[in-house]
N, C-alpha and C positions, 0 to 999 in steps of 0.2 A: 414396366415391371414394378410392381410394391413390394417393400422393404419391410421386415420387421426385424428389430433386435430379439435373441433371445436373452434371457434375464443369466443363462445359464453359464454366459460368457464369465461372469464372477465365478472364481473359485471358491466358495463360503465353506467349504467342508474340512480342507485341510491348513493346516496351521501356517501359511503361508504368510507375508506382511501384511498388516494389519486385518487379520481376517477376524478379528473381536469387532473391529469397526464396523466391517463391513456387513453385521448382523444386527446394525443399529437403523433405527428409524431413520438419525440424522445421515447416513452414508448413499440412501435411497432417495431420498427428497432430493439431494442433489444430482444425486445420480439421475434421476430420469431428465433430471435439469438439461445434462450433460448429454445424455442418448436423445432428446430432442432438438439441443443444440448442432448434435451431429448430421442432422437431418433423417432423422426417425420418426413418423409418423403413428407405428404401430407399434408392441410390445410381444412378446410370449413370455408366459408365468410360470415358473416349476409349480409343483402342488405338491405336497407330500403332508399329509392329515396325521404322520407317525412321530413319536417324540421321544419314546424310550431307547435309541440307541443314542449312544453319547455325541457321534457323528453326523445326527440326522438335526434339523431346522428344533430351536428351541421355540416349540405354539405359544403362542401367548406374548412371549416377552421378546420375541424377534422381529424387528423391524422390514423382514425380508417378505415382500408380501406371499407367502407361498402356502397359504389354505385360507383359510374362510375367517378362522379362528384370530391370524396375524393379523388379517384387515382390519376388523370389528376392533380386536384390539389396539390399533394403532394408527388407524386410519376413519375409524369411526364405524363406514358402513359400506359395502359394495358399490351404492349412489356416490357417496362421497369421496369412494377412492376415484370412481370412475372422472367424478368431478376436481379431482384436484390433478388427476393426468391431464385432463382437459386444459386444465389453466395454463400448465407448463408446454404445452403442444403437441399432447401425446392424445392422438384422437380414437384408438380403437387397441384391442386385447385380440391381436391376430390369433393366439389359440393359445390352450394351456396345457402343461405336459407332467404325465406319468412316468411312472417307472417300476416295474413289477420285481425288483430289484428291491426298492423299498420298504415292499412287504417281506417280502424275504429277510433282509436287515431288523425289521421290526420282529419277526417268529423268533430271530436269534436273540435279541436282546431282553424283549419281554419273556422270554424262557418257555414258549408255548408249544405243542406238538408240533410236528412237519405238519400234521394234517391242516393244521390251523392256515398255513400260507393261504389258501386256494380260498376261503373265509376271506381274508386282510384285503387280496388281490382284488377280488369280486367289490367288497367295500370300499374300497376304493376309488372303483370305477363310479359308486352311486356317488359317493359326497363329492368326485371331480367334477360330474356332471351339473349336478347342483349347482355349483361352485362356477361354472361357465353359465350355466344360463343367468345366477346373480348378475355377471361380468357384463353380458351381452356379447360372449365369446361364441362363437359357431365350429369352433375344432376342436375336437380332445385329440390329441397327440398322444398314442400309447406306446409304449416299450412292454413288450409282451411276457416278455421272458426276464428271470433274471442269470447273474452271471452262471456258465456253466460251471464254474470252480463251484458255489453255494449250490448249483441242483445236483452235482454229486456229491455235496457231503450231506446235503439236507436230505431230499428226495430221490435218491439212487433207484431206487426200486422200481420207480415213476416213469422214467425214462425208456424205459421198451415201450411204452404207446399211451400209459394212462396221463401221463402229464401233457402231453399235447390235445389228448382229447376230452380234456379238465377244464384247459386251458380255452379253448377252441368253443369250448359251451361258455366259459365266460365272457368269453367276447363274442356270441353273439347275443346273449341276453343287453350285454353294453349297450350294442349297436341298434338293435330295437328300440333301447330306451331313448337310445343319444337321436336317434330320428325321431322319436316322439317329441324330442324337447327342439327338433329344427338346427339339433349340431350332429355336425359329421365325425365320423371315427377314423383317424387316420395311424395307420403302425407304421413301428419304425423298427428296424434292428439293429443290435450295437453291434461290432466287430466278435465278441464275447458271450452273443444269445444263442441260446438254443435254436433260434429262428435266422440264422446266420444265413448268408449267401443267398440260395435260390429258393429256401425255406421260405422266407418271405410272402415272396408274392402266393407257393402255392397256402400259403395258411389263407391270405388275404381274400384267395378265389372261391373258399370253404364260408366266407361273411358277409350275408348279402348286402350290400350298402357303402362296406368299410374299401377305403382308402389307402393308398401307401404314403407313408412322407419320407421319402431318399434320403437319407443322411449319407453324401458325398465319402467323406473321410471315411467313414465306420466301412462303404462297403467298398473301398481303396482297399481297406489293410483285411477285408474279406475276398481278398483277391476274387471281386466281382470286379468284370468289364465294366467300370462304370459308362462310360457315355451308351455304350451298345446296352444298359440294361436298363438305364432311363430312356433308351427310345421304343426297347418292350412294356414299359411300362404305359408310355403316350397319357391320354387324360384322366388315365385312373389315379390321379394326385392329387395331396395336400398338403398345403405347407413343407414344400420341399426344401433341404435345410444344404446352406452353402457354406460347409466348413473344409478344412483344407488339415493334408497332413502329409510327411514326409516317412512316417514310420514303418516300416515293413518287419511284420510279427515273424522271426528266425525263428526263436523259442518254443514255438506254441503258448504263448500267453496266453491265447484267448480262453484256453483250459483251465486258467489258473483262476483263484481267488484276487480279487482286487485288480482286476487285469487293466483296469485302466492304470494304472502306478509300479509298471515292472520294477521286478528286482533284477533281472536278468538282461542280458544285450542293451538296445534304446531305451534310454528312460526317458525322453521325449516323444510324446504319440503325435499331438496334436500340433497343427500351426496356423499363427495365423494367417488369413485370407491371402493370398498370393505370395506365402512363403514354402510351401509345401508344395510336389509335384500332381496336387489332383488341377486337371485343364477345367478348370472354373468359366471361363470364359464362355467356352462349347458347351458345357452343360446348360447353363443361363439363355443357352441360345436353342439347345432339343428343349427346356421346361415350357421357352417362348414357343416355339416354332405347334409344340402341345396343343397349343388354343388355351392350356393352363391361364385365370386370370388372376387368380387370388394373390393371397400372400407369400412370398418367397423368405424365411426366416435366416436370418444369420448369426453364426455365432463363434465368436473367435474361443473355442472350449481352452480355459486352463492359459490364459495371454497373459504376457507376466507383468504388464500393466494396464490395468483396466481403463484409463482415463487416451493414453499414449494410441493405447488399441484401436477404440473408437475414432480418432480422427486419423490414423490407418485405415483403417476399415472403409472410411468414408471416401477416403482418397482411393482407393482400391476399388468401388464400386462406381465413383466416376469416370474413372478413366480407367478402367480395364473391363466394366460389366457393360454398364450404360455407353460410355462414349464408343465402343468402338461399334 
């Protein structure tokens, strides 16, 4: 089974310890130091191409490699990022990820129509792709939807049928193209999408091509069976993601705005890798059992120390994934 870290395990958004840092060139160079000293051979990349919301990646002057823009600017060039992973032991860019949340974020901040979203979204999708075949990445990783709190305040209207079938032509124009370019289209859905639960897979079955990538935890606390719905799922996967969580949504969060950061009941969603009750183990063994060979992403979301994490992480995947 192959490993990829995802980059996403950094919480860069919210004001947490030293989160100034960790939007610095110098906090990454070491960092992949670190995720290959862990024994990581592969990465996955956020993307986000948007810069007017105050909480979203500063283009240009951010060290976080997370568009095209940040590379060139700080990294040189695609070749040279790819080559200075190289150096430090990081040999391949398992996929890079979306989030249609993003654009959402971005209609609110830059003060644009609702209609504007489905524009952003769509764009999106062209510069991520781009942006993967630069890499020599073969997965775009999407999150389709954004939070349900933001499509009822944004888009309420939308939601009896036109926002799925808006949505639903955007991704397959994607997937057309993303096969043109020799990457696969893999979705995902968070605990809080519109594409929640069993949504999923039927949107997936409407895209000729595209992929699922299981996000373990998201569809825990979407009181999806997990292991019985990765074994419906069998080899239609990518980059299937091994995150872990303890939290069970009382409240109805997933309704709300910012629903990953309750205000209400647990304020802890996420955990790391064999702290949480999702059976990791057995999943890792229906992904194998697949014929699945690709990459298997992981990602300790939101760990409240990112150095500490990783050599958790590592230990966790020897001897609870791999050894047994």
């Amino acid at each position: 089974m192959k490993f990829s870290f995802s980059l996403e395990s950094v919480n860069m958004l919210t004001s947490g310890s030293n989160f100034i840092y960790k939007q610095s060139k110098g906090f990454w160079v070491n960092y992949f130091k670190y995720i290959s000293a862990a024994g990581f051979r592969a990465i996955e990349l956020p993307f986000n191409p948007f810069n007017s919301d105050p909480m979203a990646f500063e283009t240009g002057r951010c060290g976080i490699p997370c568009n095209s823009t940040a590379i060139r600017s700080k990294y040189g060039s695609p070749e040279e990022f790819l080559a200075f992973l190289k150096g430090v032991g990081i040999d391949a860019i398992s996929s890079v990820r979306i989030g249609a949340n993003d654009a959402m974020l971005e209609v609110l901040a830059a003060q644009l129509p609702p209609e504007a979203y489905y524009h952003q979204f769509q764009d999106m999708h062209t510069q991520a792709l781009d942006h993967c075949a630069s890499l020599k990445c073969d997965t775009l990783v999407v999150s389709p939807s954004p939070e349900l709190g933001w499509l009822k305040a944004v888009l309420a209207d939308d939601l009896s049928g036109n926002f799925e079938a808006r949505t639903l032509e955007i991704l397959k124009n994607a997937c057309e193209a993303a096969t043109r370019k020799g990457i696969t289209l893999a979705l995902m859905a968070e605990y809080w999408s519109f594409f929640r639960g069993d949504k999923l897979a039927a949107l997936v079955a409407q895209i000729p091509g595209a992929k699922i990538a299981p996000d373990l935890a998201h569809m825990h606390i979407a009181n999806l069976p997990v292991e019985e719905t990765l074994r419906t799922y069998g080899a239609g996967i990518a980059c299937p993601r091994l995150t872990d969580t303890a939290f069970t949504d009382s409240v109805g969060n997933f309704q709300r705005i910012n629903a990953e950061i309750p205000v209400e009941g647990s304020q802890k969603v996420f955990a790391d890798l064999g702290d949480g009750v999702v059976n990791l183990a057995e999943c890792a063994s229906i992904i194998e059992a697949s014929g699945y060979t690709g990459y298997v992403v992981c990602e300790q979301k939101k760990t409240l120390d990112v150095y500490r994490g990783l050599l958790k992480l590592r230990w966790y995947l020897d001897h609870e994934i791999v050894g047994r």
